[in-house]
C-alpha positions as CSV (number, residue, x, y, z in Angstrom):
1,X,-46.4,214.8,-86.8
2,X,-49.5,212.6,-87.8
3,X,-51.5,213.4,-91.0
4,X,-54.9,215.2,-90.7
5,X,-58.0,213.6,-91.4
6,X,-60.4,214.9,-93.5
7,X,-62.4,216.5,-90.1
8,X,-59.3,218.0,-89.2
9,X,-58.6,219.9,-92.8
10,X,-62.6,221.2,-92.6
11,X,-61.9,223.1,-89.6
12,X,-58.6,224.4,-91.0
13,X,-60.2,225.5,-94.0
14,X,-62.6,227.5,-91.6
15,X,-59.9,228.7,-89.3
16,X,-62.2,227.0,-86.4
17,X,-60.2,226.2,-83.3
18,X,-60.0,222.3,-82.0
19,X,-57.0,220.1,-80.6
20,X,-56.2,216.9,-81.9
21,X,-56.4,214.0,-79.6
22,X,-55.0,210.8,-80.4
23,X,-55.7,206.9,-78.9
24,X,-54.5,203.6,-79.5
25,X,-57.6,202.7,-81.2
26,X,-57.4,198.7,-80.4
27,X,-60.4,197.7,-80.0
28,X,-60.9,200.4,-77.7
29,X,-64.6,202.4,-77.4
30,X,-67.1,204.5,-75.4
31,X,-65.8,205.0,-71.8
32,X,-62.0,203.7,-72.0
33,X,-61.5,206.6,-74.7
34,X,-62.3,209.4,-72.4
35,X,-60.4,207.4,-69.6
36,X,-57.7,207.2,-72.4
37,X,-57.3,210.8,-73.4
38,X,-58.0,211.7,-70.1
39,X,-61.4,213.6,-70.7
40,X,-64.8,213.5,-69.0
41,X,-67.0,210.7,-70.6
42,X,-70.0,213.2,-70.5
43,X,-67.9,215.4,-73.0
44,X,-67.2,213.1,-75.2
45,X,-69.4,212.2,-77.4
46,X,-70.3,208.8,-80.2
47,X,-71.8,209.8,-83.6
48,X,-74.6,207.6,-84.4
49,X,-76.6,207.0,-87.8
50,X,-80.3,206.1,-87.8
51,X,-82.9,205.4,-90.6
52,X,-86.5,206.9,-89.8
53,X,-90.0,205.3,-91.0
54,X,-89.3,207.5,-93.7
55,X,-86.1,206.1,-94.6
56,X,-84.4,209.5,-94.2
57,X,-81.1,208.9,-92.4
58,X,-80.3,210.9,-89.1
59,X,-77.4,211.4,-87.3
60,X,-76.9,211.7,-83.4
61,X,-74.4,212.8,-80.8
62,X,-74.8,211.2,-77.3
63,X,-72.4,211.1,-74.5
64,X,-70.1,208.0,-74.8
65,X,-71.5,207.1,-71.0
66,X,-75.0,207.1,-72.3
67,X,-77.4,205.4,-74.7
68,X,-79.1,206.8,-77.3
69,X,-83.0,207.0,-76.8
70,X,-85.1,205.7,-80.1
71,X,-88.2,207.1,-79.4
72,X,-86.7,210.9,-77.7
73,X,-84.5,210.7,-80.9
74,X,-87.7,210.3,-82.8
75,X,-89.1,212.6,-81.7
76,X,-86.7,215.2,-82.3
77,X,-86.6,214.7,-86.0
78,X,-90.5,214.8,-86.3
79,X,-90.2,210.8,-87.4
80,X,-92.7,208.4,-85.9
81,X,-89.9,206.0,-84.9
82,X,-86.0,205.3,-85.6
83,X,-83.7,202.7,-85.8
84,X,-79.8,202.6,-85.6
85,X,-78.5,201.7,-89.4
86,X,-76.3,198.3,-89.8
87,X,-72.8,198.6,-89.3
88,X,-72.6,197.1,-92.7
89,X,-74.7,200.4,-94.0
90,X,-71.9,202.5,-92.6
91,X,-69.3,202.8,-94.9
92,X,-71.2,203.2,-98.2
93,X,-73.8,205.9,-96.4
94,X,-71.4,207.7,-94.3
95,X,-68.3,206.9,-95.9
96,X,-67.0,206.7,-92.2
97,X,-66.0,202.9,-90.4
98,X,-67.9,202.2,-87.3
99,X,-65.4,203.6,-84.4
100,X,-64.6,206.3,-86.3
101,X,-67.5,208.1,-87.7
102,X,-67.6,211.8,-87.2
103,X,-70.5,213.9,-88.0
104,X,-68.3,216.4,-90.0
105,X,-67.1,215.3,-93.5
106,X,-70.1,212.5,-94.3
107,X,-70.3,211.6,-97.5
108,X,-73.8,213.6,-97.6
109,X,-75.1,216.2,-94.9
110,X,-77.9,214.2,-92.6
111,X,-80.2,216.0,-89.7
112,X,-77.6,216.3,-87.1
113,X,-79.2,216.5,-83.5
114,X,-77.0,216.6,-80.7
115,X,-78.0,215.8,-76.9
116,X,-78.9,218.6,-74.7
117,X,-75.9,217.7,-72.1
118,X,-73.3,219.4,-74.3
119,X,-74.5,222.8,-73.9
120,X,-73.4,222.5,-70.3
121,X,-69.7,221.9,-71.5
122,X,-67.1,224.5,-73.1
123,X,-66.1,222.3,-74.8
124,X,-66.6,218.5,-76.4
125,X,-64.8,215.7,-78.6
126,X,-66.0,213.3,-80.8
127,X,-64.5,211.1,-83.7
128,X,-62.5,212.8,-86.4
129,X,-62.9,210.6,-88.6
130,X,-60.7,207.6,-87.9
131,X,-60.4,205.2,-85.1
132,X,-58.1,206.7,-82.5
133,X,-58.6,210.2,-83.2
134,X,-61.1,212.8,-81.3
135,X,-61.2,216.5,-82.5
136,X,-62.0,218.4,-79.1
137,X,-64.0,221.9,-79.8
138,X,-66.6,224.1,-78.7
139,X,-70.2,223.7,-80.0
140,X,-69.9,226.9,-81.4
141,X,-66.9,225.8,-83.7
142,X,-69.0,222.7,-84.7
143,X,-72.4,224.6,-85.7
144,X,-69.7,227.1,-88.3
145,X,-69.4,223.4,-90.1
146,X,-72.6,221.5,-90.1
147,X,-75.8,222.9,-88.9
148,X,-77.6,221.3,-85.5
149,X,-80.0,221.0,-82.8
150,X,-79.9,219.7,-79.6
151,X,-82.7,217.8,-77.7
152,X,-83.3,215.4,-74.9
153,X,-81.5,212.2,-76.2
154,X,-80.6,209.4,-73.7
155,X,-82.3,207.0,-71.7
């Protein structure tokens, strides 16, 4: 039995349903995860951390087939333009590696805004936490931990 990430106790605490999937995380991203675990790339989705002309951090949710739109993303926060963070911002900000960032558990709670295309899903996965590790759960089970929108995201 492998040890739960932090992700993974947060939804325990909260009795909120999710399965565990698990990957050989070499070097392995995006599309050939959801080949991996056998999933639909538009369900799963990549947590990504952006810095707005006001310097508040944001965090997005695209689908790992997609790209994430600066100016639709933007918008959405009410921020004249954003930018993705360095990977070398990651850690400290986040306290999450790049590969495995998850938008449950950061170190600090940042505008979460997810893309529109997972309402059309029952459910989605993203990281939990750790390279080689997706939590798979419904939107509603996500919004019980960390509160969200969703808007018109990708390119």
């Amino acid at each position: 039995m492998e040890d739960k990430t932090n992700v993974q106790r947060m939804f325990d605490k909260q009795k909120l349903p999710y399965a565990s999937r698990s990957y050989d995380a070499t070097e392995t991203r995006g599309e050939e995860v959801a080949r991996l675990l056998g999933l639909d790339p538009a369900a799963v989705f990549k947590t990504l951390v952006t810095v707005g002309a006001s310097r508040e951090h944001y965090v997005f949710m695209v689908p790992v087939c997609r790209e994430l739109d600066l100016k639709k993303a933007a918008k959405a926060v009410g921020e004249k333009s954003v930018q993705m963070i360095k990977e070398k911002e990651l850690l400290p900000l986040t306290g999450y590696v790049h590969g495995g960032c998850s938008p449950v558990g950061m170190k600090k709670f940042f505008k979460t805004t997810i893309d529109q295309s997972a309402q059309a899903f029952g459910e989605i996965a993203f990281s939990a936490g750790r390279r080689g590790r997706q939590i798979q759960t419904s939107p509603a089970a996500l919004a019980a931990l960390i509160p969200y929108t969703f808007a018109d995201l990708t390119v």
